[in-house]
N, CA and C atoms as a LAMMPS dump frame, in Angstrom:
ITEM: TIMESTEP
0
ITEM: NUMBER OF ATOMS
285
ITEM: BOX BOUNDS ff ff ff
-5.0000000000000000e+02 5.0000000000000000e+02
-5.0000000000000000e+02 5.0000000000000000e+02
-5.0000000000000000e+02 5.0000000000000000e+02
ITEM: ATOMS id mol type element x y z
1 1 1 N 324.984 -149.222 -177.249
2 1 2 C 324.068 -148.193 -176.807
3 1 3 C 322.79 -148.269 -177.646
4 2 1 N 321.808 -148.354 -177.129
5 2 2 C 320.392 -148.369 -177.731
6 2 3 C 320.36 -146.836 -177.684
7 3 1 N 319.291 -146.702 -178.834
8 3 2 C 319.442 -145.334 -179.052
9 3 3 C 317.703 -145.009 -179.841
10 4 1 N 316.775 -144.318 -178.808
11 4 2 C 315.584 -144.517 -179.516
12 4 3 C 315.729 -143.55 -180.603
13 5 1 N 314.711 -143.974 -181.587
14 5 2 C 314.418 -143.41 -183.134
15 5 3 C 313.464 -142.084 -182.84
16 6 1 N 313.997 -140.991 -183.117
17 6 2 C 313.415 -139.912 -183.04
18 6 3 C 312.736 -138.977 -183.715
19 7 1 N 313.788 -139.623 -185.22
20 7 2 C 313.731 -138.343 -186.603
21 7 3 C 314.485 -139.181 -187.427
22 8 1 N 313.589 -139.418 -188.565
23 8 2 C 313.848 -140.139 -190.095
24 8 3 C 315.163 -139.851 -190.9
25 9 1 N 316.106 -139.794 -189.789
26 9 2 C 317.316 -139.784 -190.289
27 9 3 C 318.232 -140.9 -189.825
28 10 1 N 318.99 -141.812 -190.491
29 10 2 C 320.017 -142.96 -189.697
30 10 3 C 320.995 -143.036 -190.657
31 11 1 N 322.061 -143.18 -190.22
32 11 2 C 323.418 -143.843 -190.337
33 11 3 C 323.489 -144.798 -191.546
34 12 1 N 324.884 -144.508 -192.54
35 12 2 C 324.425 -145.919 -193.584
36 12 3 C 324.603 -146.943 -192.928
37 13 1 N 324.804 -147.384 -191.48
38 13 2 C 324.81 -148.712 -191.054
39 13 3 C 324.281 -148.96 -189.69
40 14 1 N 323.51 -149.255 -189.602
41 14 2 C 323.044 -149.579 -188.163
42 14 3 C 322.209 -150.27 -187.707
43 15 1 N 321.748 -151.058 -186.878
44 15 2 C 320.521 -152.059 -186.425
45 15 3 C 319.088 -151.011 -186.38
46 16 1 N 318.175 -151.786 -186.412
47 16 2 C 316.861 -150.568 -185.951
48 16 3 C 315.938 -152.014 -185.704
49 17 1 N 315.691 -151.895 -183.996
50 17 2 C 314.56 -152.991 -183.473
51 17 3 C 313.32 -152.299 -183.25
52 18 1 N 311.939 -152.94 -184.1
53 18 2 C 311.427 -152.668 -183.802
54 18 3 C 310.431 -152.994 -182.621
55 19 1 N 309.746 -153.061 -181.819
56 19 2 C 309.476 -153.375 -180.571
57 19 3 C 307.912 -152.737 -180.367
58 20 1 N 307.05 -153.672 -179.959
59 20 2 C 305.579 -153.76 -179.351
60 20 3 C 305.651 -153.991 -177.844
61 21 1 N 305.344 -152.914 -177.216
62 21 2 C 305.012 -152.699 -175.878
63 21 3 C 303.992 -153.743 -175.245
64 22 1 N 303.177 -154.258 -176.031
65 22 2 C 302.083 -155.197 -175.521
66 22 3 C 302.297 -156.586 -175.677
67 23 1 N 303.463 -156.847 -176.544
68 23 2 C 303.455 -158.608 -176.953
69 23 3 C 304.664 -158.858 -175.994
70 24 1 N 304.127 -159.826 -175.648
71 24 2 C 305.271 -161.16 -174.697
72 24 3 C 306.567 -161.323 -175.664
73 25 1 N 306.163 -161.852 -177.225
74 25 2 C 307.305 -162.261 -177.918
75 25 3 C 308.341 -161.186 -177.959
76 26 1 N 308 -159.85 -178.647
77 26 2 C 308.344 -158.977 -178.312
78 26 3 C 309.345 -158.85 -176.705
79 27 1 N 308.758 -158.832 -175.811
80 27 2 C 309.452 -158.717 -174.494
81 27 3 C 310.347 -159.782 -174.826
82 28 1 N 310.334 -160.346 -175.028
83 28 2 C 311.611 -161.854 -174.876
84 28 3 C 313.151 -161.049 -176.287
85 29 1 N 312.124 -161.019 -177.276
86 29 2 C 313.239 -159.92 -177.799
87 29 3 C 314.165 -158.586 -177.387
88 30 1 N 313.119 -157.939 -177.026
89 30 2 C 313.623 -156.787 -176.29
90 30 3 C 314.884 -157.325 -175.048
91 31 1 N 314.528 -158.154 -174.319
92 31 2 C 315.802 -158.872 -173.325
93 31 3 C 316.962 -159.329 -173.956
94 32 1 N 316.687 -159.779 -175.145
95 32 2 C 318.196 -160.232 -176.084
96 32 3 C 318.546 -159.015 -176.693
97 33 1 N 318.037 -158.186 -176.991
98 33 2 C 318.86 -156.754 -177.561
99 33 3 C 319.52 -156.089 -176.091
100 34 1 N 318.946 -155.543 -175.271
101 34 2 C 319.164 -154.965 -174.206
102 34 3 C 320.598 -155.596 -173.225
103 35 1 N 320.495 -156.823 -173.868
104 35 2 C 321.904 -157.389 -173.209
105 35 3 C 323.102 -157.382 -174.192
106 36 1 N 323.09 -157.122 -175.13
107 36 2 C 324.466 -157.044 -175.56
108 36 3 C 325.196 -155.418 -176.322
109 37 1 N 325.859 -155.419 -176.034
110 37 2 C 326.63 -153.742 -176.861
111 37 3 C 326.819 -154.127 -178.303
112 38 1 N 325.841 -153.562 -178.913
113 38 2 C 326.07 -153.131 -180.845
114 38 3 C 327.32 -152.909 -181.173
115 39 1 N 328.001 -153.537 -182.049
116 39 2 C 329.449 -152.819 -183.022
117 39 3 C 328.609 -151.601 -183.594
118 40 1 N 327.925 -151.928 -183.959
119 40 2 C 326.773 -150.346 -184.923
120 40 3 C 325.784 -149.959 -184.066
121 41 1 N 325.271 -148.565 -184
122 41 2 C 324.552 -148.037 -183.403
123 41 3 C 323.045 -148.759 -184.058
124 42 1 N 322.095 -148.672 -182.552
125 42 2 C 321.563 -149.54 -182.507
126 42 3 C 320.142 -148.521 -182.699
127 43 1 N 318.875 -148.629 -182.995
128 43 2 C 318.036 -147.353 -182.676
129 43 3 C 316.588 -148.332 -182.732
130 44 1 N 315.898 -147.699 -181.226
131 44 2 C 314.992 -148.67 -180.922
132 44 3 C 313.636 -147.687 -181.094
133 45 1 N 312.441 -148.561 -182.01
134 45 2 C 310.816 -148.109 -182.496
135 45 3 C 309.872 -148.648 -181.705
136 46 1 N 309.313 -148.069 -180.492
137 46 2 C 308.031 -148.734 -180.033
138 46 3 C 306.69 -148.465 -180.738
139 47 1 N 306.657 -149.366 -181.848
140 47 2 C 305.894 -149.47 -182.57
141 47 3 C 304.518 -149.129 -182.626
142 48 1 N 304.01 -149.087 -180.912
143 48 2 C 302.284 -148.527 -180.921
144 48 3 C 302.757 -147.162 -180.903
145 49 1 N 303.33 -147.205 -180.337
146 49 2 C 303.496 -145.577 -179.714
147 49 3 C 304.575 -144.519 -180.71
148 50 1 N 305.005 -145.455 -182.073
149 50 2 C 305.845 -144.504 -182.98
150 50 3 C 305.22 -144.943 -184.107
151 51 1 N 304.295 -145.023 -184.258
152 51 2 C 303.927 -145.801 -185.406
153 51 3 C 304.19 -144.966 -187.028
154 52 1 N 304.08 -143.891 -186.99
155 52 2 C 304.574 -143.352 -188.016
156 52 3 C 305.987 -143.372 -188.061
157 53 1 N 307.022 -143.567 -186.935
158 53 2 C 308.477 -143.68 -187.087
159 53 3 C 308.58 -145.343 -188.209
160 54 1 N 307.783 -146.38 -187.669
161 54 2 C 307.614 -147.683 -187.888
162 54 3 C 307.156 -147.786 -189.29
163 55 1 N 306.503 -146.579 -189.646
164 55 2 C 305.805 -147.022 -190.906
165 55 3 C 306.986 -146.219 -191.81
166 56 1 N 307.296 -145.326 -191.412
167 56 2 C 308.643 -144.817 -192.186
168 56 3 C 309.54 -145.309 -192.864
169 57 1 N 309.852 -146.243 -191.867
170 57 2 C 310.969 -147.288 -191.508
171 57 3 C 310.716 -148.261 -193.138
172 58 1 N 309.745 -148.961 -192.391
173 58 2 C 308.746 -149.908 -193.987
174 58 3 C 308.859 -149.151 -195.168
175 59 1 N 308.516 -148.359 -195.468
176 59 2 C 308.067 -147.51 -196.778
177 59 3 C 309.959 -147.19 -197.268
178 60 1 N 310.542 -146.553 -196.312
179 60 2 C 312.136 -146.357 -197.068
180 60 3 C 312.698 -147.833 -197.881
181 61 1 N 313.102 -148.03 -196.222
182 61 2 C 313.685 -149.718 -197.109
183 61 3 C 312.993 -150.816 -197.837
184 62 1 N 311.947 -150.52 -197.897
185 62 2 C 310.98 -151.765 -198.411
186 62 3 C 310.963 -153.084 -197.801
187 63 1 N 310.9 -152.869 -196.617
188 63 2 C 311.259 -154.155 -195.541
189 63 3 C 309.275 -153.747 -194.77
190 64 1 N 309.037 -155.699 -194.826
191 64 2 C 307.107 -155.459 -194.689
192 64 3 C 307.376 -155.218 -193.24
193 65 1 N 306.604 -155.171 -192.394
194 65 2 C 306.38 -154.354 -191.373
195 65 3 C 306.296 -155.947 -190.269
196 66 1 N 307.225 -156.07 -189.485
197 66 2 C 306.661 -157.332 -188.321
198 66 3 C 306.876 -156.776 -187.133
199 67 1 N 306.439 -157.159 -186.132
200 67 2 C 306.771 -156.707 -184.533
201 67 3 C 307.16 -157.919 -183.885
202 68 1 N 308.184 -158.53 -183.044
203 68 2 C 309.566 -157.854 -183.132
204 68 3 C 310.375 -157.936 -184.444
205 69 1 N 310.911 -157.202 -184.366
206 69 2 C 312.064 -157.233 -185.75
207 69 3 C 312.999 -156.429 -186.034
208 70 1 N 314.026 -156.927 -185.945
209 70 2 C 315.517 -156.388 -186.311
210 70 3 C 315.936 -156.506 -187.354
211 71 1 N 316.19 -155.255 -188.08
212 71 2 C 317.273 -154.773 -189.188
213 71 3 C 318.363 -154.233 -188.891
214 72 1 N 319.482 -155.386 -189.979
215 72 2 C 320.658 -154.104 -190.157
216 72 3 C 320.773 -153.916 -190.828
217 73 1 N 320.775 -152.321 -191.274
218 73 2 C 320.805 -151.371 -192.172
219 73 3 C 322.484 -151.06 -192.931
220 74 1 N 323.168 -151.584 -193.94
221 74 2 C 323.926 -151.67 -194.065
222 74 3 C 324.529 -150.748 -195.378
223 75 1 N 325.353 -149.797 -195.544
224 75 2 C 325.378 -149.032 -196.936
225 75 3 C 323.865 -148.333 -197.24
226 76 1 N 323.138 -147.545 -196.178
227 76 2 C 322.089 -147.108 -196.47
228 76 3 C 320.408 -148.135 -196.996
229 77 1 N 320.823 -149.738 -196.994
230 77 2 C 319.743 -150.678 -197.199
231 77 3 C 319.982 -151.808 -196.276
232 78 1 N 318.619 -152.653 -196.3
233 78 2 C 318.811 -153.505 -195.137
234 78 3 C 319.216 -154.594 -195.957
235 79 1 N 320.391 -154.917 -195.597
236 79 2 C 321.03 -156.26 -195.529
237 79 3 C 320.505 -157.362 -194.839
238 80 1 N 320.41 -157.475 -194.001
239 80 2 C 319.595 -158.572 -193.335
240 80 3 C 318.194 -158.445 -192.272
241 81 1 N 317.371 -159.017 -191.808
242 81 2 C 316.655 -159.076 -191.337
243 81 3 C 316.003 -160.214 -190.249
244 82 1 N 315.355 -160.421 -189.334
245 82 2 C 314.729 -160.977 -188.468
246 82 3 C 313.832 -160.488 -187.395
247 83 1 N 312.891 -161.498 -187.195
248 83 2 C 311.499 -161.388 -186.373
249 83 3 C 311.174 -162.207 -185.752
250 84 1 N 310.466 -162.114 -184.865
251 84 2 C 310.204 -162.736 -183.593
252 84 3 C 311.104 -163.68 -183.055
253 85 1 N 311.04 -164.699 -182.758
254 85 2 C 312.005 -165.75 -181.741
255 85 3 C 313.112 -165.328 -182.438
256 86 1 N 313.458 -165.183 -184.142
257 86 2 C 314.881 -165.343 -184.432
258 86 3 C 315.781 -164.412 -184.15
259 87 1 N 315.057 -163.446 -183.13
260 87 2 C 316.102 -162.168 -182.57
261 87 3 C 316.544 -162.6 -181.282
262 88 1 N 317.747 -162.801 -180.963
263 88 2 C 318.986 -163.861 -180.517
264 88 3 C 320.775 -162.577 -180.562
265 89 1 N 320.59 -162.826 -179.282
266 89 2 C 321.979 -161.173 -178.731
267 89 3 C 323.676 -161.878 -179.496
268 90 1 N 323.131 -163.223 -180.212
269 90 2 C 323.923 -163.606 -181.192
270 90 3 C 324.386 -162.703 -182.349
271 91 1 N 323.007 -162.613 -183.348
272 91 2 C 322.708 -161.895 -184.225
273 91 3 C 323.601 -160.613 -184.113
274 92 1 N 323.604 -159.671 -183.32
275 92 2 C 324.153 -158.522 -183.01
276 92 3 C 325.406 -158.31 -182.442
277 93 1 N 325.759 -159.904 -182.014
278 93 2 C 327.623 -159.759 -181.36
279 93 3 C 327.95 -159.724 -182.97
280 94 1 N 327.827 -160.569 -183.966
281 94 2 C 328.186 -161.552 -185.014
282 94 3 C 328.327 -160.177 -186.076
283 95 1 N 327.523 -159.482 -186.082
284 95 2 C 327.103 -158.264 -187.343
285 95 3 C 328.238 -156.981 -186.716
């Protein structure tokens, strides 16, 4: 279940994609998240349009800011990370 980001509160474990409404690469990401079901709740940032959710995001975990890009947030910090092409509905069966 995708689950958009609403309020600066999340789970000690969970994915958080962030996502640009205007980039192609982006869209090609967004199609590999959207197809597979999260083991962890998943919570999706459209980045023009949440941009203070996005910048939130950056400033907590200390993770720099890319569009597309997937974190999983693991024990309250991000454990791993990826951006652009390397977001793959792999990534998210596997975690």
């Amino acid at each position: 279940m995708i689950i958009p980001l609403g309020e600066k509160k999340l789970p000690e474990t969970c994915f958080i994609f962030k996502h640009s409404t205007s980039c192609p690469i982006s869209s090609d990401a967004a199609d590999e998240i959207r197809s597979v079901e999260a083991r962890h709740p998943l919570y999706w940032i459209n980045v023009i349009e949440q941009r203070g959710l996005s910048d939130w995001v950056e400033e907590s975990y200390g993770i720099r800011h890319e569009s597309p890009q997937l974190l999983l947030v693991e024990n309250g910090a991000v454990s791993d990370s990826w951006s652009h092409t390397k977001i793959k509905r792999d990534l998210i069966v596997e975690k």
